[in-house]
C-alpha positions as CSV (number, residue, x, y, z in Angstrom):
1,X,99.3,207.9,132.6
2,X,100.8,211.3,130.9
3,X,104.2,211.9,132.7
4,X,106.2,214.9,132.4
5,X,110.0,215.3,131.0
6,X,110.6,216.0,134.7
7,X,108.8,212.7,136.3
8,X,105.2,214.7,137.1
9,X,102.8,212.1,136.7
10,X,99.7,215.0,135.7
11,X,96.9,212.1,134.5
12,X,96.3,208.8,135.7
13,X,93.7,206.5,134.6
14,X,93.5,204.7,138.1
15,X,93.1,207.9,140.3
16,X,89.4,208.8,140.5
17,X,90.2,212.0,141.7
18,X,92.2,213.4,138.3
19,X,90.7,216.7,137.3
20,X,90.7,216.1,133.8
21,X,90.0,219.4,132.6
22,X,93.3,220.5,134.8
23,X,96.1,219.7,132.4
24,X,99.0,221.6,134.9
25,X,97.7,219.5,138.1
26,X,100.7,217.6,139.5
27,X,99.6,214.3,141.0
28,X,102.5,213.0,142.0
29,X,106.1,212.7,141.1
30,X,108.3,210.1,140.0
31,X,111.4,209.8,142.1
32,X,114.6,209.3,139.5
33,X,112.8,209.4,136.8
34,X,114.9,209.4,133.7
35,X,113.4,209.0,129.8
36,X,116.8,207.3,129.3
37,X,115.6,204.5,131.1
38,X,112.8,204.2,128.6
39,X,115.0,205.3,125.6
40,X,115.0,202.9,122.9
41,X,112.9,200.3,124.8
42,X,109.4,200.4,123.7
43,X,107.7,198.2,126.6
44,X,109.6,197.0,129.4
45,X,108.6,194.7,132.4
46,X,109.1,196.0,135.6
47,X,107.4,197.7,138.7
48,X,108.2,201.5,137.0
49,X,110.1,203.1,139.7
50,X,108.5,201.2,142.2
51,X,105.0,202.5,141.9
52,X,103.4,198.7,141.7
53,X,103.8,196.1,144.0
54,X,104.3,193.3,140.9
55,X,106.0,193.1,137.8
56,X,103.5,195.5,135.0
57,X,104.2,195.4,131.2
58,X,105.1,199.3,130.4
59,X,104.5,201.0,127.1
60,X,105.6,204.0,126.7
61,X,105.5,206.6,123.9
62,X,106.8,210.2,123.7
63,X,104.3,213.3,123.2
64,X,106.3,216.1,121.0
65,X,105.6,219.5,120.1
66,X,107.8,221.5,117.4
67,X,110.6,218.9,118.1
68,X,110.5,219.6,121.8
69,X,108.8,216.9,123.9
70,X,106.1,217.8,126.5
71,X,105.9,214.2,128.1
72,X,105.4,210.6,128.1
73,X,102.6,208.4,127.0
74,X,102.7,205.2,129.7
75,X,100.5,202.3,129.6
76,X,101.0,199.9,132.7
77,X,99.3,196.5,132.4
78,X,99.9,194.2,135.3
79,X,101.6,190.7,134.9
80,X,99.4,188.9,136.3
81,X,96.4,190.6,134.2
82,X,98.5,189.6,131.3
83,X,99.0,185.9,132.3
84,X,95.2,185.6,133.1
85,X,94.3,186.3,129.8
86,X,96.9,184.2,128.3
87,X,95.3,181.1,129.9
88,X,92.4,182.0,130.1
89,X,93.1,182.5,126.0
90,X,95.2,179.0,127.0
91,X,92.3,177.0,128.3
92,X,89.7,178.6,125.5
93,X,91.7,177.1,123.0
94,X,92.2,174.0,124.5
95,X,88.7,173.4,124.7
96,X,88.0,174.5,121.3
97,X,91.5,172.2,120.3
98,X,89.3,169.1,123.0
99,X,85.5,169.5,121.1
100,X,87.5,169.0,118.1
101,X,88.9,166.3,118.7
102,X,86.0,164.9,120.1
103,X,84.0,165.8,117.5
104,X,86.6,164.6,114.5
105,X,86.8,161.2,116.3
106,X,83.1,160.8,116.5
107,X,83.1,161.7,113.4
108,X,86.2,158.7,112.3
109,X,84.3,156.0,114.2
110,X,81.2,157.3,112.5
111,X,82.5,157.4,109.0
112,X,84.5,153.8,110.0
113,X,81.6,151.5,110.8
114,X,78.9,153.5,108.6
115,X,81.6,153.8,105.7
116,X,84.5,152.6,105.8
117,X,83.7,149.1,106.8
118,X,80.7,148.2,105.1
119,X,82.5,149.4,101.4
120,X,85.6,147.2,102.6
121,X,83.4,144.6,103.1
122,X,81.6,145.1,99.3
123,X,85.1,145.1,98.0
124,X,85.8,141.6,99.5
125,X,82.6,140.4,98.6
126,X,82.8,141.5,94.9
127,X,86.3,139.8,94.9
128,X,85.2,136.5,96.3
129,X,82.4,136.6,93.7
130,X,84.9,137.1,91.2
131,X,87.0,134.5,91.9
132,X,83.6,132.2,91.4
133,X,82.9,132.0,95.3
134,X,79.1,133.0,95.1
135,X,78.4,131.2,98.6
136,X,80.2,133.9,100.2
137,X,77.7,136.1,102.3
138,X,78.0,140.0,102.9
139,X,78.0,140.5,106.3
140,X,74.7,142.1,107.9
141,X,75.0,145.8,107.5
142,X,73.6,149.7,108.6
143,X,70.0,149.5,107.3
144,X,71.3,153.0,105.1
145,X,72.3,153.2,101.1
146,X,75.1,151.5,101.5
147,X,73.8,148.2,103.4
148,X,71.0,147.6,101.3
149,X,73.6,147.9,98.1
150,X,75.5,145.3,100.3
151,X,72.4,143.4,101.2
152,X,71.3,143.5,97.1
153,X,74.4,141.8,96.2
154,X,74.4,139.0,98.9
155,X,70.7,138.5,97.2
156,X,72.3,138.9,93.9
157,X,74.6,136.5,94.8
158,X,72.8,133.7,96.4
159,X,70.7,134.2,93.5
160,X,73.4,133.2,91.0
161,X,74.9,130.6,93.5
162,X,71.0,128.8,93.3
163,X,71.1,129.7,89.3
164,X,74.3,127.4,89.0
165,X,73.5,124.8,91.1
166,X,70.2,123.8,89.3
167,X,72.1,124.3,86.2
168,X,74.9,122.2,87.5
169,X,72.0,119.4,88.8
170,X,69.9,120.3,85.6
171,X,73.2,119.4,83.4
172,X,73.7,116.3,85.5
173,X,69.9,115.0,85.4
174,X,69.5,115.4,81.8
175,X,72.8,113.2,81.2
176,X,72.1,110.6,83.2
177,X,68.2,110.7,81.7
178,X,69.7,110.7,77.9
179,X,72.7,107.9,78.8
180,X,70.1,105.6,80.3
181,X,68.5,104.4,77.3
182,X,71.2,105.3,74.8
183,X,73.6,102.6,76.3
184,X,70.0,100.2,76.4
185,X,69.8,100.8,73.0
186,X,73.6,100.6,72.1
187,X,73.9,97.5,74.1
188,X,71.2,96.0,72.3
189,X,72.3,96.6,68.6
190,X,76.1,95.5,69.3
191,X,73.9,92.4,70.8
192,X,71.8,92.0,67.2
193,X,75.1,92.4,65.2
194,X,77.5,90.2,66.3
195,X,74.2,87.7,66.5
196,X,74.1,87.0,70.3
197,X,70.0,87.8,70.1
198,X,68.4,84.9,68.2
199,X,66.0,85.9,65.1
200,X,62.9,84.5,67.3
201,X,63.7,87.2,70.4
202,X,64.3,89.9,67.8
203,X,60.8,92.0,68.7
204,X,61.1,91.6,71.9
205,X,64.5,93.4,72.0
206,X,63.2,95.8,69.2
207,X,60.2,96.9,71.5
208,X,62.6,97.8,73.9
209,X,64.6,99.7,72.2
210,X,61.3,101.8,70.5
211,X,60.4,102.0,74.5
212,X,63.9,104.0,75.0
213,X,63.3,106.1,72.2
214,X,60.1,106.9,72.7
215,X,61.3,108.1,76.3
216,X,64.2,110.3,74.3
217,X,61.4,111.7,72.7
218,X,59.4,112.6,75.1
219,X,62.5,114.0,77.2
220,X,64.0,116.1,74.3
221,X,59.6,117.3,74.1
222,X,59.6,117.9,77.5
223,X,63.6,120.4,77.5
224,X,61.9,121.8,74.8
225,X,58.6,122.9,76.3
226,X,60.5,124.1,79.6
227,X,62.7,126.5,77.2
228,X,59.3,128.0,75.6
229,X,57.9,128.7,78.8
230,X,60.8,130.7,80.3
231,X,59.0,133.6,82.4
232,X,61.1,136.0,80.7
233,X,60.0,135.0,77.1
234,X,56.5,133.0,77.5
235,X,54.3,133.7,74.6
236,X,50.7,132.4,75.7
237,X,47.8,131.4,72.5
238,X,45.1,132.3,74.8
239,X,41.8,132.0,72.9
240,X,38.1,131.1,74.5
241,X,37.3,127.1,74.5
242,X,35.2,124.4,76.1
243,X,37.0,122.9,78.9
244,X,34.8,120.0,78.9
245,X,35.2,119.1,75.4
246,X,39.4,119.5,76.1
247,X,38.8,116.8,78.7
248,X,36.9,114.3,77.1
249,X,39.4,114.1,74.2
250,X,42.3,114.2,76.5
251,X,40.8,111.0,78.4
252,X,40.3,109.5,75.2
253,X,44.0,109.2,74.4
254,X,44.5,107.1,77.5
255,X,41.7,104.9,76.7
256,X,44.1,101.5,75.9
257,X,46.7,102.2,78.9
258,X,43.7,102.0,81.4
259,X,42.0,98.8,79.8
260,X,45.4,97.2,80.4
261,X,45.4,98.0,84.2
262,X,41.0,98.5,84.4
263,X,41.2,101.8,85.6
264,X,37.6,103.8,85.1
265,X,37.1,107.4,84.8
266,X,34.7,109.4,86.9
267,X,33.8,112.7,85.8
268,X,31.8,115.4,86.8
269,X,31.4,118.6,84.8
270,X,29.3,121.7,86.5
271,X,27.6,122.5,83.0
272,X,27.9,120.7,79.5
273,X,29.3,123.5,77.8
274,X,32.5,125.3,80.2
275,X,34.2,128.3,78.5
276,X,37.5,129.1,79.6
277,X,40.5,131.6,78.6
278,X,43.3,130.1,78.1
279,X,46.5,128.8,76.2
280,X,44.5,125.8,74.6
281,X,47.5,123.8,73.3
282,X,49.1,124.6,76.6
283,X,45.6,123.7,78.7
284,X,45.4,120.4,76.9
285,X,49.4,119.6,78.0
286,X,48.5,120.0,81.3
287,X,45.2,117.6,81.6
288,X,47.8,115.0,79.7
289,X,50.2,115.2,82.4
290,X,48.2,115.1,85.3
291,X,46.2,112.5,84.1
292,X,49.1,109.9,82.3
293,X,50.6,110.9,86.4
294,X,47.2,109.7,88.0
295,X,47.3,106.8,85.8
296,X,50.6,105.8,86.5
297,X,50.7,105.4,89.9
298,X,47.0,104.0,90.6
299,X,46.2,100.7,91.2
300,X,44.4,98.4,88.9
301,X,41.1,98.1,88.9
302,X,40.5,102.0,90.3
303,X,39.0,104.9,89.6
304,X,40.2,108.4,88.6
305,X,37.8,111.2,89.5
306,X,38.3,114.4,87.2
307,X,35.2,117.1,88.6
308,X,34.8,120.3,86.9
309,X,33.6,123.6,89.2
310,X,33.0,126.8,88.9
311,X,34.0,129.5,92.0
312,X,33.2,133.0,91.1
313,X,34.8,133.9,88.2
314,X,37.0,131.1,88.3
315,X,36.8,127.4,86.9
316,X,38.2,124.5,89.4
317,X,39.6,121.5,87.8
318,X,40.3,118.5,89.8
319,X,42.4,115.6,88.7
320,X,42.2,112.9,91.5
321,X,43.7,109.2,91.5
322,X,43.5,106.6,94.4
323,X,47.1,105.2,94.1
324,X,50.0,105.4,96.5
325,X,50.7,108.8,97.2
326,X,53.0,111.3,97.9
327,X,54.9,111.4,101.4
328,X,54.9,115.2,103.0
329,X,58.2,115.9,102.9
330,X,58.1,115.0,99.3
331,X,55.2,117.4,98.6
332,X,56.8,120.4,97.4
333,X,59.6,118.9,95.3
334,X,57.5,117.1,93.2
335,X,57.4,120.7,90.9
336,X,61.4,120.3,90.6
337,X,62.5,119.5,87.6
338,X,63.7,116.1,86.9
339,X,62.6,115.2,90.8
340,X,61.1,111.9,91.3
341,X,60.1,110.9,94.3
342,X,61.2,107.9,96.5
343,X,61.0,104.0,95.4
344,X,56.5,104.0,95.6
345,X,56.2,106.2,92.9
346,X,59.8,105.2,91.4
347,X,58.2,102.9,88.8
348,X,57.7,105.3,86.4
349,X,60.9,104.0,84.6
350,X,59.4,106.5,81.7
351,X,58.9,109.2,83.2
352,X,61.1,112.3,82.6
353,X,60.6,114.4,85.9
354,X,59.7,117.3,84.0
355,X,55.8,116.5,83.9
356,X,54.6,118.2,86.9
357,X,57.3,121.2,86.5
358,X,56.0,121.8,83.3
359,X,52.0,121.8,84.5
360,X,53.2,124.2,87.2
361,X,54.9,126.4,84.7
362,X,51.9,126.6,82.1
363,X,49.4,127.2,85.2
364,X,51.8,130.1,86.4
365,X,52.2,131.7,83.4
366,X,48.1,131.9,82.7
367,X,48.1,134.1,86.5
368,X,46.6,131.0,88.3
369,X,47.5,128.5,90.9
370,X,48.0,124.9,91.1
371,X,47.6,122.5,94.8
372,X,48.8,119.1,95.5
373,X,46.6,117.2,98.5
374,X,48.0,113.7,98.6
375,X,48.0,110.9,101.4
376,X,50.6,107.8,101.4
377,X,48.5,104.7,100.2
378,X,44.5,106.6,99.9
379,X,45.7,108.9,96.7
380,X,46.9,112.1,95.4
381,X,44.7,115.0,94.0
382,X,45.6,118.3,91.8
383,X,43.6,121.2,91.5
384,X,44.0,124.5,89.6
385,X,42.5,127.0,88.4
386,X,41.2,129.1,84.6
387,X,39.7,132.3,84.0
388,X,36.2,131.7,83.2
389,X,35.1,133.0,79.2
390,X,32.5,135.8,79.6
């Protein structure tokens, strides 16, 4: 409203019926009005001379003319207007102030268990596994980034943990398979030189102790062989040969062992002439062990059936004895290294463990496959696989 020096209120905003192009109308006049009130004060809260029923927030500001006033400038705003839109400000904030708090918890628990938890968890993996505790497992995780880094290192981990077990077992086999016949033959020559063997028993005890070395031999043969074919550094020789002719020489070398026990051959080739690509040297290493295996554990007076196919491009060998077998449970850790299986086929006494590892190792690393049927007391019978020579 513009209010006069004298207290005539001549425009008011609320009165519909102001004539606004009527400067000089009088609308109505303030009783007592005095500027002095208002003097120095530039809002005040109060009812303004009694014109409102509540408490208004009055602003007020002169209107001056050559240094004369002409009137007063008066903005009323009632209280409760005011306090309406200070909570309704209030409660906008507060619901802002509520959504974020919601939303930054949310966003804690998020970052917490998707985090938070699983890299405290990585942290107390990778310091169990550097304290040597490689059994320690990383607890199942968010399949995201971060729980398939945490699921790599459990693998990582078990990984090493198997890696130093079969070294620790690998370690332990290999000294119990060298200290074997070195105390034999230890105990033996103490025996010849202080004279406690008699001159007449002397080749006896001397064949045993060219037994024992022979099986050092072969073992220190065998180590060697498994280092070559490391998957990481195998070197394979291959070149195109007969098969057949492989075979007949390798049974050949056996021919004095199985006229001691009368063990016949039986073998069945699918032409004369059967061209392969392979790693001869390697080939011929693995007809040798299977068959000095067959032999060992057949009985006398047997037969060992060796049958040469061909499937596609593919030739099947088959190395079959009719000895004691191999129990099921014992089936697939025959391949271990240094494994021997239970007191039926524990009379190999010569033997290394290492054999049928190293067959399984050679047939691997020409891309093939080897199988193992066997039956406790009917026999046992290998069969892999070459890449037949075009």
């Amino acid at each position: 409203m513009f209010i006069t020096p004298s207290g005539d209120v001549i425009l008011d905003t609320n009165d519909s019926s102001t004539d606004k192009s009527n400067d000089d109308r009088v609308l109505f006049s303030i009783n007592d009005f005095d500027y002095g009130d208002l003097k120095g004060k530039p809002d005040i809260l109060w009812n303004f001379y009694g014109l409102f029923s509540e408490p208004a927030l009055s602003v007020f500001s002169p209107i001056s003319n050559s240094f004369e006033i002409k009137g007063y400038v008066v903005i009323n705003i009632p209280e409760s207007a005011i306090v309406e839109r200070v909570y309704d400000t209030f409660n906008t904030n507060y619901l802002t102030l509520a959504i974020v708090l919601i939303l930054s918890s949310a966003f804690l628990v998020l970052y917490f268990f998707q985090v938070h938890r699983p890299i405290k968890e990585i942290t107390r993996a990778t310091n169990e596994y550097s304290k040597g505790n490689l059994s320690y497992h990383v607890k199942p995780m968010h399949n995201d980034e971060i729980g398939r880094l945490g699921m790599s290192l459990d693998y990582m981990a078990s990984q090493l943990n198997e890696s130093d077990k079969f070294q620790q077992k690998f370690l332990s086999n290999i000294s119990h398979d060298f200290r074997s016949p070195l105390t034999s033959i230890k105990g033996y020559l103490e025996a010849i030189q202080d004279g406690t063997i008699p001159p007449e028993m002397l080749d006896k005890y001397i064949g045993i102790m060219l037994f024992e070395t022979e099986r050092l031999t072969k073992l220190t043969s065998n180590i060697l062989t498994l280092n070559e074919l490391d998957p990481k550094s195998v070197r394979l020789d291959i070149s195109t040969f007969d098969l057949n002719s492989i075979i007949r020489h390798t049974v050949e070398t056996f021919e004095g062992t199985c006229k001691k026990k009368g063990i016949k051959f039986n073998i069945t080739y699918a032409n004369s002439v059967q061209n392969v690509k392979a790693d001869k040297g390697r080939i011929q290493q693995v007809i040798y062990n299977l068959i000095d295996n067959a032999i060992k554990f057949s009985k006398e007076n047997s037969y060992i059936y060796i049958t040469v196919k061909e499937k596609g491009e593919k030739a099947q060998i088959s190395i079959k004895d009719t000895g004691c077998g191999i129990a099921k449970e014992d089936i697939d850790k025959i391949w271990d290294r240094f494994y021997k299986s239970d007191s039926s086929r524990g009379r190999d006494k010569k033997g290394s463990g290492l054999g049928l590892s190293i067959t399984k190792e050679v047939i691997q690393a020409h891309g093939e496959n080897i199988d193992v049927v066997s039956t406790v007391g009917v026999g046992t019978e290998f069969i892999f696989t070459l890449e037949l020579a075009k």
